[in-house]
C-alpha positions as CSV (number, residue, x, y, z in Angstrom):
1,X,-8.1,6.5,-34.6
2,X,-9.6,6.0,-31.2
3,X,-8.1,6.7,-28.1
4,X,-7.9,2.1,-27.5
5,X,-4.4,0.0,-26.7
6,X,-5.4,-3.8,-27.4
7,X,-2.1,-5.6,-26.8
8,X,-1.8,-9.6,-26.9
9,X,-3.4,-11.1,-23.5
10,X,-0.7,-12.5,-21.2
11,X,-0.5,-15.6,-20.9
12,X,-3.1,-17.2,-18.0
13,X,-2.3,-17.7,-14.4
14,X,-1.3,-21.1,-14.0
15,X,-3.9,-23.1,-12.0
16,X,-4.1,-24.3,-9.0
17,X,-2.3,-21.5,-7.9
18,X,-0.6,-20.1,-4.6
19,X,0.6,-15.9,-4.6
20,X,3.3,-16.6,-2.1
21,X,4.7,-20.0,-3.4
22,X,4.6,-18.1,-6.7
23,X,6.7,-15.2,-5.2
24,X,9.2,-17.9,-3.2
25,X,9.4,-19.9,-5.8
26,X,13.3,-19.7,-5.9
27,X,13.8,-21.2,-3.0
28,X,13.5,-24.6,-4.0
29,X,16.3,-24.0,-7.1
30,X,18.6,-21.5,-5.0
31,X,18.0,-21.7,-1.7
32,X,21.3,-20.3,-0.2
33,X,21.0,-17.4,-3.0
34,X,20.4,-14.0,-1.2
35,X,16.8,-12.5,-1.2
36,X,17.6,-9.4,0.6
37,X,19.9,-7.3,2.0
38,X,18.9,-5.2,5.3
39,X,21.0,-2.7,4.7
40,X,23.1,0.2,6.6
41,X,26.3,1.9,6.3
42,X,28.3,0.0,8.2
43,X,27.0,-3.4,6.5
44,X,23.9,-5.3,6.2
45,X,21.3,-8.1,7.7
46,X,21.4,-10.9,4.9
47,X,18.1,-13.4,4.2
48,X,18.9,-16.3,1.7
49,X,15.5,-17.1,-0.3
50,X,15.6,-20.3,2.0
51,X,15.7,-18.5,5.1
52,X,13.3,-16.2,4.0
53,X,11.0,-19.0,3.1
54,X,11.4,-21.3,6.0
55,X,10.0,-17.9,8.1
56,X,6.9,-17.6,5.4
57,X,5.9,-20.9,6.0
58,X,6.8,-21.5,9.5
59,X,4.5,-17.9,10.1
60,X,1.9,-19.7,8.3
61,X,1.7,-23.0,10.2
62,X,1.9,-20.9,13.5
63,X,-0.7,-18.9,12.7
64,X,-3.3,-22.2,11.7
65,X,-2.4,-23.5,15.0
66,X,-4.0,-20.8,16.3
67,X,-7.1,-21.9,15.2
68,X,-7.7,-19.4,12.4
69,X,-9.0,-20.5,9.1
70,X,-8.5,-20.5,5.5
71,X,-9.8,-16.9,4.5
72,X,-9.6,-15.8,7.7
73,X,-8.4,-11.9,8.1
74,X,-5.3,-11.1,9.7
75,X,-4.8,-7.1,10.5
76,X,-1.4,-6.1,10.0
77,X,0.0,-3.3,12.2
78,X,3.6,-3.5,11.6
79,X,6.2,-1.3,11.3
80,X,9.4,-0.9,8.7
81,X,10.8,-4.3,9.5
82,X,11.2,-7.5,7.7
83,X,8.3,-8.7,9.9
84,X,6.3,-7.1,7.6
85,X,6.0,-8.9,4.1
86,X,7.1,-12.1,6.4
87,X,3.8,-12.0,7.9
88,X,2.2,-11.2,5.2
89,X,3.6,-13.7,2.8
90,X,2.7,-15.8,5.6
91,X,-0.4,-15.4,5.8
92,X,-1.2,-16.3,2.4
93,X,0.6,-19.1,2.8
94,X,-1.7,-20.5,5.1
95,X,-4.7,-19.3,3.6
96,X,-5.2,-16.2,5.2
97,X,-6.2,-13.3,3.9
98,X,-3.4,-10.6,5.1
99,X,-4.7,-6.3,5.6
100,X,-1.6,-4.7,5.3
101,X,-2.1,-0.7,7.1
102,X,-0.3,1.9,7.7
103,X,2.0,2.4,10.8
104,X,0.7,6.2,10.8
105,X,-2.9,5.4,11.3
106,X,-4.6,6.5,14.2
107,X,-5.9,4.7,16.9
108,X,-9.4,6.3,15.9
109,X,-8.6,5.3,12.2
110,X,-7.0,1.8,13.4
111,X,-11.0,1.4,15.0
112,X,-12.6,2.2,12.4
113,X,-10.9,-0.1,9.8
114,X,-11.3,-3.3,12.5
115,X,-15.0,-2.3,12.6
116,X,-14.9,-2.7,9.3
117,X,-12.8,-5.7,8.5
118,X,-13.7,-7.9,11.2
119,X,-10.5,-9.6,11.5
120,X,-9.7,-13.0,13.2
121,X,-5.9,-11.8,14.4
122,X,-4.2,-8.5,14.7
123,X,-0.7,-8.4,14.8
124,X,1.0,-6.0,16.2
125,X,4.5,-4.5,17.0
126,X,5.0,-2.2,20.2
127,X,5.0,1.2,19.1
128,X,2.2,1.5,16.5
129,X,-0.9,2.1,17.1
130,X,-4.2,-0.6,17.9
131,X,-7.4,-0.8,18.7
132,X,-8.2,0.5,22.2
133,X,-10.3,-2.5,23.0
134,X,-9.1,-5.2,20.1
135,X,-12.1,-7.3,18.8
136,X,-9.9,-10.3,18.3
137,X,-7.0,-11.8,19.6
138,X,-3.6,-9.6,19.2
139,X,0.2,-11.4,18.3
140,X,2.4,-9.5,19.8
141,X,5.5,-8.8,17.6
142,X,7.9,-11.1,19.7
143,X,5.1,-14.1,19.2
144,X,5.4,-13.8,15.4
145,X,9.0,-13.8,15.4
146,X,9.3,-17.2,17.6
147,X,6.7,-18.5,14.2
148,X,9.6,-18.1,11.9
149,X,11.1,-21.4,13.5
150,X,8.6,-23.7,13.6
151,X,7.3,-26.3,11.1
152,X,7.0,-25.3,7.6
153,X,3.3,-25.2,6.3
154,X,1.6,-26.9,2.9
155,X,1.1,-24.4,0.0
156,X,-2.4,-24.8,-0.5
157,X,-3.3,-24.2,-3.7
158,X,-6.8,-23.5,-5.9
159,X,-8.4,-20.8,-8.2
160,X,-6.4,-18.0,-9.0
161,X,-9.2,-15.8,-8.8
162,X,-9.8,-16.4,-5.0
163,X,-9.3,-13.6,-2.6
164,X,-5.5,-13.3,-1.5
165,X,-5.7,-10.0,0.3
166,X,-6.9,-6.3,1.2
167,X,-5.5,-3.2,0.8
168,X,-7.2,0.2,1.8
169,X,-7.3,3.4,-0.4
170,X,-8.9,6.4,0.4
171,X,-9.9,7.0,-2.9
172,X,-11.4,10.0,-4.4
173,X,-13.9,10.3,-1.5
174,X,-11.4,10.5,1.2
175,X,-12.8,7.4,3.0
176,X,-11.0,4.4,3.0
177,X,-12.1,1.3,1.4
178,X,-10.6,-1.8,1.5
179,X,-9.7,-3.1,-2.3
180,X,-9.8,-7.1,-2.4
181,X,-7.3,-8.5,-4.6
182,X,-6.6,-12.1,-6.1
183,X,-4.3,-14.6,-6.1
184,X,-3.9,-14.2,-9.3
185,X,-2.5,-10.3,-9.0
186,X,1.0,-11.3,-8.5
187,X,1.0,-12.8,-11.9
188,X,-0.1,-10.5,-13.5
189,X,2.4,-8.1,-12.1
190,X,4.6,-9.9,-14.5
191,X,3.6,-7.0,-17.1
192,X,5.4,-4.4,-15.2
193,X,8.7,-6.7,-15.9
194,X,9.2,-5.6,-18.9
195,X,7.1,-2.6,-19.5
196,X,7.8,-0.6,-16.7
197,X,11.0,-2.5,-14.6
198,X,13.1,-4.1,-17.0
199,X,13.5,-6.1,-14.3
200,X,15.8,-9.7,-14.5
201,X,17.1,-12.1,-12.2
202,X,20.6,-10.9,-12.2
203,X,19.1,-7.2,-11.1
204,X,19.7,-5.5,-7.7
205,X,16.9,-3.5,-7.1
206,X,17.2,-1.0,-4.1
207,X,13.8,0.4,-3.5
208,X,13.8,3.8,-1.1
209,X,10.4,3.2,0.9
210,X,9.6,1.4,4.2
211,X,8.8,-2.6,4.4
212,X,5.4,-1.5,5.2
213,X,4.8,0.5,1.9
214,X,2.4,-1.0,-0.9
215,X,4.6,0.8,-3.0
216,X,7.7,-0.9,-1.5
217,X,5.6,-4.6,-0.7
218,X,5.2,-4.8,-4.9
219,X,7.7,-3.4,-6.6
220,X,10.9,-3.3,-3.8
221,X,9.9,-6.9,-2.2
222,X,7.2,-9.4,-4.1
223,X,8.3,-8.5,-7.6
224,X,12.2,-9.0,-7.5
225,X,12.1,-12.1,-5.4
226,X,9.0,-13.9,-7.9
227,X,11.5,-12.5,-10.6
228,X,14.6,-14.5,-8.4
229,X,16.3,-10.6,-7.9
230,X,17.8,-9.6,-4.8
231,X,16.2,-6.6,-3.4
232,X,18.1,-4.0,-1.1
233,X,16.0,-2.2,1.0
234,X,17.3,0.2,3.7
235,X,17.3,-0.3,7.5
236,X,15.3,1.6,9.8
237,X,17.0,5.1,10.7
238,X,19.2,5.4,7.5
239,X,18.3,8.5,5.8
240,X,18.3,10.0,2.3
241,X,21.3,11.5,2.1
242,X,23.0,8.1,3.0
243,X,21.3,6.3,-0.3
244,X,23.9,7.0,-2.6
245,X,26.9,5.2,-0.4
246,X,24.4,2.7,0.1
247,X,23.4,2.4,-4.0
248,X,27.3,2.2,-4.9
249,X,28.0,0.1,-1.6
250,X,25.5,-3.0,-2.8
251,X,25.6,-2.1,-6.4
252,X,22.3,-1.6,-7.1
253,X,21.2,-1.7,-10.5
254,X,17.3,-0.2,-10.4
255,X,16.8,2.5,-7.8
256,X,12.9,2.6,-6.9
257,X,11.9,5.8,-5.0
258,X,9.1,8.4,-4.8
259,X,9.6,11.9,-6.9
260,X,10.0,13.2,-3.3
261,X,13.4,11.4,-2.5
262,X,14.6,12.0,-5.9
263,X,14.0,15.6,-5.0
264,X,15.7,15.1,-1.4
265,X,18.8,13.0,-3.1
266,X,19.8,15.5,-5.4
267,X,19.6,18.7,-3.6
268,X,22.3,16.9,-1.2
269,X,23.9,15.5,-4.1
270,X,23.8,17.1,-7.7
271,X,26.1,14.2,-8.9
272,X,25.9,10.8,-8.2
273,X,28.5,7.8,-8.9
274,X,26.2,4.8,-9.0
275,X,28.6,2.2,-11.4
276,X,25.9,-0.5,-11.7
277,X,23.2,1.4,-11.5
278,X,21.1,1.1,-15.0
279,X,18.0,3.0,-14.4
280,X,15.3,4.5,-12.0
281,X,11.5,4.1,-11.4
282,X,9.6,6.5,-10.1
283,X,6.0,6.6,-8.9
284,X,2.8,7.4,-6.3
285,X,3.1,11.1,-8.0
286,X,3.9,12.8,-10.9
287,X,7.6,13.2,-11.5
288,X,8.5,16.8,-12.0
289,X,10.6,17.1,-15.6
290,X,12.6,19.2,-13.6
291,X,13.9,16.4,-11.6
292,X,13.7,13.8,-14.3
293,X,16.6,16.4,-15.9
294,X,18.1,16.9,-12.9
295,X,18.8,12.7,-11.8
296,X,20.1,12.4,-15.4
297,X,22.3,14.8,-15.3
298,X,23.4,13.6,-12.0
299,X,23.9,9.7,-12.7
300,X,23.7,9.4,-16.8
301,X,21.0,6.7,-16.3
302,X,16.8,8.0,-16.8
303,X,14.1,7.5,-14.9
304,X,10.9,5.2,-16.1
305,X,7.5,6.6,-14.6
306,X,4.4,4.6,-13.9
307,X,0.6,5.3,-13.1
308,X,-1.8,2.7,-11.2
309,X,-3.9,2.6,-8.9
310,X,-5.0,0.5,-5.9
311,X,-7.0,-1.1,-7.5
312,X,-4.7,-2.5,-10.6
313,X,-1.6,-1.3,-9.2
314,X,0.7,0.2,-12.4
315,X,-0.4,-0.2,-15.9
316,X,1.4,2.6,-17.5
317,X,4.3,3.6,-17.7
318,X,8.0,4.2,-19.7
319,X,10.1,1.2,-19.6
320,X,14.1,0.7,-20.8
321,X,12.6,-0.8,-23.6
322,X,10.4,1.7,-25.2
323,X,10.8,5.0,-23.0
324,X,7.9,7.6,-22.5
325,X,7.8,10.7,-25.2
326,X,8.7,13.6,-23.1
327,X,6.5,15.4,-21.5
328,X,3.8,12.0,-21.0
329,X,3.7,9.2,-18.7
330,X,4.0,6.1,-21.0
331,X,2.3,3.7,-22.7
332,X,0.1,0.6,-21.5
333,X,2.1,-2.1,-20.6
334,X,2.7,-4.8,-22.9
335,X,-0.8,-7.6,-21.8
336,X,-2.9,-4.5,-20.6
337,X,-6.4,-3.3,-22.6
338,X,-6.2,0.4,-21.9
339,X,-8.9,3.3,-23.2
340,X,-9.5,6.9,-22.5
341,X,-13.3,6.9,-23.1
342,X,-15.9,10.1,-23.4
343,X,-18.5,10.7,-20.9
344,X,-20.5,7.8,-23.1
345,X,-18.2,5.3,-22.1
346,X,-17.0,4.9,-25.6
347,X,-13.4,5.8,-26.3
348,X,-12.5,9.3,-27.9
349,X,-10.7,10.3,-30.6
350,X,-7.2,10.3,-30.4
351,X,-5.5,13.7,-29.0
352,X,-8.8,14.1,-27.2
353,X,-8.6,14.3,-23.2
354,X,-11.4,11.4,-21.2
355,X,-11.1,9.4,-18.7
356,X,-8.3,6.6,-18.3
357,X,-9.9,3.3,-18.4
358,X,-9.0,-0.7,-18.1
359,X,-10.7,-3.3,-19.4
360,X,-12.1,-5.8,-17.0
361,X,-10.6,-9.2,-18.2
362,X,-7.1,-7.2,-16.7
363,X,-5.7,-10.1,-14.5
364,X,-4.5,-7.4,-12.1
365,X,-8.1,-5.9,-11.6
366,X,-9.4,-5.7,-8.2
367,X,-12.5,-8.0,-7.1
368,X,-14.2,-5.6,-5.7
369,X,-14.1,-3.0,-2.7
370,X,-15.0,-5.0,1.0
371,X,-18.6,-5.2,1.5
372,X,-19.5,-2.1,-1.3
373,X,-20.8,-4.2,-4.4
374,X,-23.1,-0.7,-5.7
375,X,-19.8,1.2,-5.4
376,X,-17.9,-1.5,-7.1
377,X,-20.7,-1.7,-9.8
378,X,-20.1,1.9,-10.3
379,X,-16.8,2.0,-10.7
380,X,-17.4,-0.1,-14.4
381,X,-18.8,1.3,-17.5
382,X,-20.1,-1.6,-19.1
383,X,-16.3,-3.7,-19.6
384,X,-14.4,-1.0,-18.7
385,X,-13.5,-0.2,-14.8
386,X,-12.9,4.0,-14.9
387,X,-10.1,5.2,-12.7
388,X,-11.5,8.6,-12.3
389,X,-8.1,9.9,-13.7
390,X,-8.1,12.4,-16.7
391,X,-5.9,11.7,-19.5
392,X,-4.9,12.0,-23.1
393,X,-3.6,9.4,-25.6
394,X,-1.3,10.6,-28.7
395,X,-1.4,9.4,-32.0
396,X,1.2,6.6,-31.7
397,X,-0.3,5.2,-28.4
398,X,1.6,7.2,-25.5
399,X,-0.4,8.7,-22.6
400,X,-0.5,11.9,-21.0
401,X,-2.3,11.9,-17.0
402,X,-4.1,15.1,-16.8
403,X,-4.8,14.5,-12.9
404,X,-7.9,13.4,-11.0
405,X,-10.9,14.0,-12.9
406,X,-12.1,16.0,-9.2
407,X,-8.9,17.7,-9.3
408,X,-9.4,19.1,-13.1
409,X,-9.5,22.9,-12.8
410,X,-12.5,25.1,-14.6
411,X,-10.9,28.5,-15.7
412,X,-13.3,30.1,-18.0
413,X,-15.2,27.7,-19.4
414,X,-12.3,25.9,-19.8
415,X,-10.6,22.7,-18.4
416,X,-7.4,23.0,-17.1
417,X,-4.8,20.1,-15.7
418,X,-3.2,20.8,-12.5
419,X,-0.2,18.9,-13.4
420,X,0.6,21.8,-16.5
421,X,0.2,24.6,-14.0
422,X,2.3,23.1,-11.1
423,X,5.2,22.1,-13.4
424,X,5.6,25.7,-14.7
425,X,5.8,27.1,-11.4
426,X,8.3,24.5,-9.9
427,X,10.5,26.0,-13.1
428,X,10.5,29.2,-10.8
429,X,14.2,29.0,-9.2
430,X,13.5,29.3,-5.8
431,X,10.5,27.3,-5.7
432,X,10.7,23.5,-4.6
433,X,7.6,22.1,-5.0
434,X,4.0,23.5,-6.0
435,X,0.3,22.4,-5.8
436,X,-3.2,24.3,-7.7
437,X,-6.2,23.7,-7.1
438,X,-9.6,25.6,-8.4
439,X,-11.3,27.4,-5.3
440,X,-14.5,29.5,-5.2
441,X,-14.3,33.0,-4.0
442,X,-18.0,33.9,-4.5
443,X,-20.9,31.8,-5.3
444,X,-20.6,30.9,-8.8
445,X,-16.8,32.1,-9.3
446,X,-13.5,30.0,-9.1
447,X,-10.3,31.0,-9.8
448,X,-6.9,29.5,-9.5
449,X,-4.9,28.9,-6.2
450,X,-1.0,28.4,-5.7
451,X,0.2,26.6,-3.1
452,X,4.1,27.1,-3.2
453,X,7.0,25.7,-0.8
454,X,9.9,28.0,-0.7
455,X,12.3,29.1,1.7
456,X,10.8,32.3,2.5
457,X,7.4,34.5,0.7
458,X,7.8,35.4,-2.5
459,X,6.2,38.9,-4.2
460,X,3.0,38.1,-5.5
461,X,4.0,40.5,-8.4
462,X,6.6,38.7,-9.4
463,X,5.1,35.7,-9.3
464,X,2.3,36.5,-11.7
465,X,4.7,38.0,-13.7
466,X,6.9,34.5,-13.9
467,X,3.6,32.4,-14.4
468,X,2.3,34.9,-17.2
469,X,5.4,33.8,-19.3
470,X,5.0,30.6,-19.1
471,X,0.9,30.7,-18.8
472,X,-1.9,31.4,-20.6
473,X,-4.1,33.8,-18.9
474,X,-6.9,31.7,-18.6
475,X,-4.5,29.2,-16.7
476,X,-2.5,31.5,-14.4
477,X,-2.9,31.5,-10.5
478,X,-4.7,34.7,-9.2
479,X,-4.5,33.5,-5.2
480,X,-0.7,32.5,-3.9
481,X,0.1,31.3,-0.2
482,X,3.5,30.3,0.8
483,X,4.1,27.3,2.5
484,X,6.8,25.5,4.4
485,X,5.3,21.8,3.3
486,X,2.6,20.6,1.0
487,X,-0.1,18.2,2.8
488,X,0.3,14.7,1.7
489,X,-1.4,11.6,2.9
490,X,-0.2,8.3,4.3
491,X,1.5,7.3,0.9
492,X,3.1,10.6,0.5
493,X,0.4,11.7,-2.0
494,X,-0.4,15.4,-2.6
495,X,-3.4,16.1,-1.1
496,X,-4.9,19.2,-3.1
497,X,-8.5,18.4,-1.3
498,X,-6.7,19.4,1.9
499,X,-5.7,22.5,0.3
500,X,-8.9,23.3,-1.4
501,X,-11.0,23.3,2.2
502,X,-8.4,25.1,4.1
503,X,-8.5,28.2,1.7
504,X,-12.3,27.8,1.3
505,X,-12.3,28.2,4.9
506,X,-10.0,31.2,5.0
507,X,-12.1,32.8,3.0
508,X,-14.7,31.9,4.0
509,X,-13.9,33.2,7.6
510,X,-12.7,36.5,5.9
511,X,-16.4,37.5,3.5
């Protein structure tokens, strides 16, 4: 059997069609039912879906009468407030075509991206960052908010394929690009309902991350309120340890978080009393099993991991309804057309390792990267756009992510997954987290480095020793550095590129 997942298409985007009168659409059935809850200890900020749509469209009429026009970009740089997925619902309400960044970009990094994009309108709140000499007008943060109560604007409507906005990846070459996505993407995030979420209007779903998270935008914001959920997302300032008064408090009922605050929630709290609370979802990195165990054993309820990409945001993943095999990530969502193919660009044999691919007709597929069509061209092998991701499917459909194919490790001849190595060492017991990468110590010879965070150095003896019982040779480290945090990028991504050049240059400087 080959390694192919043909599920029945979902059904099409309606058309005409408008992402954030799709996403507010329960405002005109509920408008006094709550949206979202700011929340904090001591209680929370409250937005009805009619408030909360009377400042989407009021943004977008205010930004029009600036003089901006339909598919004009706006630059978001924003930081974790509601202001965030306002403007940015707002925007496409008008028209616009919204570039959510970052509040951690540099001012050198904020340049480059406006050289770039060319936006009509930044807007901006007073403590990130900006362009030193703006090439458009800027909104200041207290102009948008005075928006929120003006006149509401039309939803203009037309093909779901149109651009709807841009989000910037760095990719596997470390430079960003700017992803353009469709109208239609919200609709097709509909998948993730049921095959990753389980997600229904009665849910509660308290996401951990920032307003201005992609992470937190989709699944937290855009995704519970198109569903007509209430998401719970907390204030500014509170901090991990305060989630679980917080998750009991509102009675959350999906708890959305990266593997790192699961990691930081139950080290301050090995059991948890969550009542409503039905399940997690984790993603943005691979979940160690360690502390999959460890949140089950500390609420009764599991955790449902996904993988996706900029670029199709999630398309695999364990669900309530059909959870993932241990020791894999999932299974294509129900709607999704998902191969691992060879290096022909045919799919492989089942049990046989390639590279993850999704089929092109995906209605959550990208349009194309801003102003690159060769490197958007590239990205396709024939119908199939290739992730760069190395995976393996099983015989009854369930897939395993190996890691980036860059990222893949050469031991002998042989390829070897990061993600296998890095999950036996964080089974060492004073070892919190762990990253490997393949580094060359002369020319023509690589061997495997360990990157480990503990709370002080470890004997390199003992360390081989503990990875040769869990290792084959041929995949156990022979380089270890301690180290008090692992380098990860804007999204809270491992970076093992960062890790790779800084040993090559240690040594490097020490041949």
């Amino acid at each position: 059997m080959i390694s192919e997942i043909r599920s029945a298409a979902p059904a099409p985007c309606p058309a005409p069609f408008n992402l954030a009168a799709h996403v507010l659409a329960q405002a005109a059935r509920t408008p006094d039912r709550i949206a979202l809850h700011l929340m904090r200890p001591e209680g929370s900020e409250r937005w009805s879906f009619g408030r909360l749509e009377a400042a989407v469209r009021g943004t977008g009429a205010g930004l029009r009468a600036l003089g901006l026009a339909p598919g004009d970009r706006v630059l978001m740089r924003l930081a974790n407030s509601v202001d965030f997925p306002v403007l940015f619902l707002g925007a496409i309400a008008a028209g616009l075509v919204p570039v959510p960044t970052s509040a951690l970009l540099t001012v050198p990094e904020v340049e480059a991206l406006a050289s770039e994009l060319r936006p009509a309108l930044i807007v901006a709140g007073p403590e990130v960052s900006r362009p030193a000499t703006p090439p458009c007008p800027v909104l200041e943060l207290d102009a948008l908010r005075r928006l929120y109560e003006g006149p509401p604007c039309d939803w203009p409507t037309g093909d779901p394929d149109r651009l709807a906005f841009i989000v910037y990846t760095s990719g596997t070459s470390g430079r960003p690009r700017g992803v353009l996505h469709a109208h239609r993407a919200i609709w097709a995030r509909r998948m993730m309902w049921q095959g990753w979420y389980g997600l229904t209007a009665a849910d509660r779903l308290l996401h951990a991350g920032a307003f201005n998270w992609t992470f937190t935008l989709g699944t937290g914001l855009l995704d519970p309120w198109a569903a007509g959920a209430t998401a719970l997302i907390p204030a500014p300032g509170v901090t991990p340890a305060q989630l679980p008064l917080l998750m009991r408090r509102f009675d959350a009922t999906i708890f959305a978080a990266a593997p790192g605050i699961y990691r930081q929630l139950l080290r301050d709290h090995p059991t948890l009393a969550a009542p409503r609370l039905r399940h997690g979802l984790s993603a943005g990195e691979k979940l160690p099993a360690a502390t999959r165990a460890a949140w089950l054993a500390a609420t009764g309820t599991p955790v449902h991991e996904a993988f996706g990409m900029s670029e199709c945001s999630t398309f695999v993943s364990g669900s309530p309804e059909r959870p993932a095999p241990e020791g894999t990530t999932g299974y294509a969502q129900p709607g999704r057309r998902v191969a691992v193919l060879g290096d022909d660009g045919a799919p492989v044999p089942r049990t046989r390792p390639g590279i993850l691919a999704v089929h092109r007709s995906d209605p959550g597929l990208f349009l194309g990267y801003l102003d690159a069509p060769e490197e958007t061209r590239a990205r396709f092998a024939g119908d199939w756009f290739l992730t760069g991701d190395t995976a393996v499917m099983a015989e009854d459909g369930a897939i395993t992510y190996l890691g980036r194919d860059d990222d893949m490790m050469n031991a002998g001849g042989v390829r070897v997954s990061p993600l296998e190595v890095e999950a036996a060492l964080v089974a060492h017991p004073q070892i919190t987290e762990a990253a490997v990468c393949a580094v060359e110590v002369r020319p023509g010879v690589s061997v495997i480095a360990a990157f480990y965070v503990a709370p002080a150095p470890l004997p390199e003896a003992d360390l081989a020793a503990f990875a040769a019982g869990r290792l084959a040779r041929y995949k156990q480290p022979r380089l270890w550095r301690h180290a008090t945090a692992l380098p990860r990028g804007p999204n809270n991504k491992l970076s093992r590129r960062t890790l790779r050049d800084a040993l090559g240059q240690e040594l490097a400087g020490a041949a």
